[in-house]
C-alpha positions as CSV (number, residue, x, y, z in Angstrom):
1,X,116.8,96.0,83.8
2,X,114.0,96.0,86.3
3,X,110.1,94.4,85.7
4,X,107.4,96.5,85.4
5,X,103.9,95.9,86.5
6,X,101.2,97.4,84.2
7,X,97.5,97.7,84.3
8,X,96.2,94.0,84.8
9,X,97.4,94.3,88.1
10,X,94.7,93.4,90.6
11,X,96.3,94.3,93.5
12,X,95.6,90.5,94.8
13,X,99.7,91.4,96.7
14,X,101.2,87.9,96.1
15,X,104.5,89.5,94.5
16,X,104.5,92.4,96.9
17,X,104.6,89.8,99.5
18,X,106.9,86.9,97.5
19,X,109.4,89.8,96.1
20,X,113.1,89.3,97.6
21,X,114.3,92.9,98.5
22,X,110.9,94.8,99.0
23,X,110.9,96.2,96.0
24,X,107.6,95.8,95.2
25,X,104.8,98.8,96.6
26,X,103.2,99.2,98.6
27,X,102.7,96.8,101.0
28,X,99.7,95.4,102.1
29,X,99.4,97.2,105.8
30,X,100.3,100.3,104.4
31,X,97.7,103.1,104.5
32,X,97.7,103.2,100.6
33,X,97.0,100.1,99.4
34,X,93.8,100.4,99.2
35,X,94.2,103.9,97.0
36,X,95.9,102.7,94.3
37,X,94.8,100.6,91.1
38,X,98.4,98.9,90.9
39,X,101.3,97.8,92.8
40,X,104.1,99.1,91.3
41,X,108.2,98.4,91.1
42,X,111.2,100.2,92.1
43,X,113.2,99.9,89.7
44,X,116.3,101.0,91.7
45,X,115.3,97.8,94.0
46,X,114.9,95.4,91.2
47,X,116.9,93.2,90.9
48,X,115.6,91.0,87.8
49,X,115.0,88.3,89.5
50,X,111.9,87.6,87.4
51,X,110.3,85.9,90.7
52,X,106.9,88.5,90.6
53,X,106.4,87.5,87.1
54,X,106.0,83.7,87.3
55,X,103.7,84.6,90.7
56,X,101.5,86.9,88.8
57,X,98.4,84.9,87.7
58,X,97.4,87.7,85.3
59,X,100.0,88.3,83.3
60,X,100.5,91.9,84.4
61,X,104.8,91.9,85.2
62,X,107.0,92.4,82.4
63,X,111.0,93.0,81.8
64,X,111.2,96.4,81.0
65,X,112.7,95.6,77.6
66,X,109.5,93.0,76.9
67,X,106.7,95.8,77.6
68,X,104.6,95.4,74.7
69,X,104.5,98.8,72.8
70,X,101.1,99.9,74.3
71,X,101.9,99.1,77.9
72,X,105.2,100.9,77.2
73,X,104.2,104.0,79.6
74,X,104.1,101.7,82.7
75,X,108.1,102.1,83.2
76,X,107.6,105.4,84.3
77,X,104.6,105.2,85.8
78,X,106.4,102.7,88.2
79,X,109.2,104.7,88.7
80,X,107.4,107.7,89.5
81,X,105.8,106.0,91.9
82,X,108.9,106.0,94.4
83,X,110.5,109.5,93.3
């Protein structure tokens, strides 16, 4: 099971930059950082470590299984991310 990060992101970077295996994009020097609303997680990288979620100040990281109902559509929209 991977986390997901949903809307309340606010791209502030501290789990991109804290996360253990870089699975956490994109990166803060990377030429689209500053086009996306939300960092997003690989969840082929993940490895549950839970680490981004007690870093986020705003609540934004969830388990997968945990999503509340109306942030549910954030799984894939992480995923799709890195496909």
């Amino acid at each position: 099971m991977a986390y997901v990060i949903t809307d309340a992101c606010v791209r502030d970077f501290v789990c991109v930059t804290e996360c253990a295996t870089s699975a956490i994009a994109p990166q803060p020097a990377d030429e689209a950082a500053g086009t996306v609303s939300q960092v997003y997680i690989n969840p082929d990288d993940c490895i549950d470590c839970g680490s981004c979620a007690s870093l986020c100040a705003q609540n934004a990281i969830y388990p997968e299984a945990d999503l509340p109902a109306d942030k549910a559509h954030f799984a894939e929209k992480n995923r799709a991310y890195f496909q």
